[in-house]
C-alpha positions as CSV (number, residue, x, y, z in Angstrom):
1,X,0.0,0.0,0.0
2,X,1.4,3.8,-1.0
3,X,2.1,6.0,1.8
4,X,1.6,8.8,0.3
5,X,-1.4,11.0,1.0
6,X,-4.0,12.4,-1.0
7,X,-3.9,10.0,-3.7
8,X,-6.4,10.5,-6.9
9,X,-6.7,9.2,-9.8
10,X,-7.1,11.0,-12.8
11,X,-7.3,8.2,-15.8
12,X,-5.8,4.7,-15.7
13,X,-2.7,6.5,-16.5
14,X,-2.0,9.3,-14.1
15,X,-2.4,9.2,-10.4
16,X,-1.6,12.1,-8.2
17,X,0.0,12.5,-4.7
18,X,1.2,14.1,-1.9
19,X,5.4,13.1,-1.4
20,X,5.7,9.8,-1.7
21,X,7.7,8.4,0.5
22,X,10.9,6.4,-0.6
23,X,9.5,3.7,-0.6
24,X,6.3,3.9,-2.4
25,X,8.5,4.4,-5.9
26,X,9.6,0.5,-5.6
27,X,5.5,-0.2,-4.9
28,X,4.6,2.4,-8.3
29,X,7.4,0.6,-10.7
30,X,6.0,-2.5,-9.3
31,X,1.8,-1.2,-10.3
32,X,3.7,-0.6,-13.8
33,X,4.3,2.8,-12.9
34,X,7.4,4.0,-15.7
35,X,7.7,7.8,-15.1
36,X,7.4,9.9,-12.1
37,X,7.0,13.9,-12.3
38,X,7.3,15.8,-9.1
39,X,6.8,19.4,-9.0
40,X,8.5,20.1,-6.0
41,X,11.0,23.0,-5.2
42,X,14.5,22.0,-3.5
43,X,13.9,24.7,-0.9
44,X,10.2,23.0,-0.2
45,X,10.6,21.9,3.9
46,X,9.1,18.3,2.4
47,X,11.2,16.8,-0.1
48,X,13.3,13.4,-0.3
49,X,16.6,14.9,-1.4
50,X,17.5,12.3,-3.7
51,X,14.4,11.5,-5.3
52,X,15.8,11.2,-8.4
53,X,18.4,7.8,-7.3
54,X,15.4,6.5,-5.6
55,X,13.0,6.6,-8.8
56,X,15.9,5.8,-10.8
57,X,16.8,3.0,-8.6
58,X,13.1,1.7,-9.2
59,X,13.4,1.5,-12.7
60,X,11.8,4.2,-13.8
61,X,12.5,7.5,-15.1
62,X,12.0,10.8,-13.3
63,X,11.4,14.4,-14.6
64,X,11.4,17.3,-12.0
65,X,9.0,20.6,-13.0
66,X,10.2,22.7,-10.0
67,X,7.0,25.5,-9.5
68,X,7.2,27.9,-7.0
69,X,4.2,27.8,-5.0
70,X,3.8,31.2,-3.9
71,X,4.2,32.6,-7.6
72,X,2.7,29.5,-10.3
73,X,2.6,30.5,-13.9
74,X,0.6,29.6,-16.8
75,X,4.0,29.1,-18.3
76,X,4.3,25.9,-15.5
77,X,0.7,24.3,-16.3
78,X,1.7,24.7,-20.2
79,X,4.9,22.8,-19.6
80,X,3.4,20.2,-17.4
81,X,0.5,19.7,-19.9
82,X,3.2,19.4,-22.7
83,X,4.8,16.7,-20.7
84,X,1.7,14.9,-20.0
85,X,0.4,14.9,-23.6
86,X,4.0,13.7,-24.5
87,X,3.8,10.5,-22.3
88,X,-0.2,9.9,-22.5
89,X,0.2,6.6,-23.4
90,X,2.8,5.7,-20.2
91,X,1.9,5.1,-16.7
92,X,3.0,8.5,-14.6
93,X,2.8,9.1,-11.0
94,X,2.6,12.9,-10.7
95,X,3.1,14.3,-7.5
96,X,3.8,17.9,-5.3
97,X,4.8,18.2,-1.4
98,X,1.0,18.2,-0.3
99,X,-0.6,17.7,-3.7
100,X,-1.8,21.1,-3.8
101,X,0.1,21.8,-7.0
102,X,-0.7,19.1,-8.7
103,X,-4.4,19.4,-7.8
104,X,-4.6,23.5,-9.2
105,X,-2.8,22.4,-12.0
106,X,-5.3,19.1,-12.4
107,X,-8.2,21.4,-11.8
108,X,-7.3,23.2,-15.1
109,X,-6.3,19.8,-16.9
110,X,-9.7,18.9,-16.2
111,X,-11.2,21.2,-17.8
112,X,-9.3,21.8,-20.7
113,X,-7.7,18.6,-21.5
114,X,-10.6,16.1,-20.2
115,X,-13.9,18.4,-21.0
116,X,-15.0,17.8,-17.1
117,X,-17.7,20.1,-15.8
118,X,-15.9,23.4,-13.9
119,X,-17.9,22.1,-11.3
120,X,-16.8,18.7,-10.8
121,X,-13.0,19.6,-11.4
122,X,-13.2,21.8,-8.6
123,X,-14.4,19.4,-5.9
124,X,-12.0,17.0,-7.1
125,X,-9.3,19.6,-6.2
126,X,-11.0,20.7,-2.6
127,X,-10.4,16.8,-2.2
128,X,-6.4,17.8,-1.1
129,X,-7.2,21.4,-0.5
130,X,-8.9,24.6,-1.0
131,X,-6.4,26.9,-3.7
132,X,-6.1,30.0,-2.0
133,X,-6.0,33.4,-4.4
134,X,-2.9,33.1,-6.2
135,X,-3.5,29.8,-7.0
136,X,-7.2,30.6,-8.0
137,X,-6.2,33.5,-10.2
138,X,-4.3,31.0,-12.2
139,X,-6.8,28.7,-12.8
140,X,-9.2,31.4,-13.8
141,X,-6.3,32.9,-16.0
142,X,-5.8,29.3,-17.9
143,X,-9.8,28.5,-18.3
144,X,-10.2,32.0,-19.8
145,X,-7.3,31.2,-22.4
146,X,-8.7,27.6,-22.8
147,X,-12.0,28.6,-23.2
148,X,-12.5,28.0,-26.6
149,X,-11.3,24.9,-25.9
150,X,-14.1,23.5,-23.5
151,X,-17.3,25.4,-24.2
């Protein structure tokens, strides 16, 4: 069983997280897990350190999309969206320190990528936690770019 917290799935493909803890990546490359994406910051007070070794160990290959938490950018969601389209067919464990990231950024993949109700997307993301104004101004940022997209 994973230890880390706030786990949701978003298609048979992608499951997000909390940090895993180390050994939960010998658990995902066993679930046929191949990629992991954390979007952690070094300076975050919850990290592994050496995340990369223990994914690596694992068999599988890591890609690290630091995003600052107090100051996300559309630029970050675009680059993580680029990523995911790029693996799609691969299973990825995509992850944050408390899966708050992850879940602002899934709020708007949602929406955009997966044609999910605003609605629905949003309590999906109040699962791990309510996104507080900065993060909220960037999801309302990239759904009124998207828009064409989804309506």
């Amino acid at each position: 069983m994973m230890q880390a917290s706030h786990q949701q799935s978003i298609h048979p493909n992608l499951m997000t997280s909390a940090l895993p803890s180390a050994e939960d990546f010998s658990r995902m490359a066993e679930q046929g897990y191949e990629i992991v994406i954390s979007l952690c910051q070094e300076s975050d007070s919850e990290t592994l350190g050496d995340e990369d070794s223990l994914v690596s160990r694992a068999g599988m290959r890591y890609i690290h999309l630091p995003v600052t938490f107090a100051a996300p950018t559309l630029e970050d969601y675009e680059l993580l969206r680029d990523i995911l389209r790029s693996v799609q067919d691969r299973k990825v464990w995509l992850h944050c320190a408390r899966n708050w990231r992850v879940s602002a950024f899934m709020t708007i993949y949602h929406i955009v990528e997966m044609s999910m109700p605003h609605s629905e997307a949003e309590e999906m993301a109040h699962r791990a936690w309510q996104p507080d104004e900065t993060w909220q101004a960037l999801i309302n940022e990239a759904i009124e770019k998207y828009a064409y997209q989804y309506l």
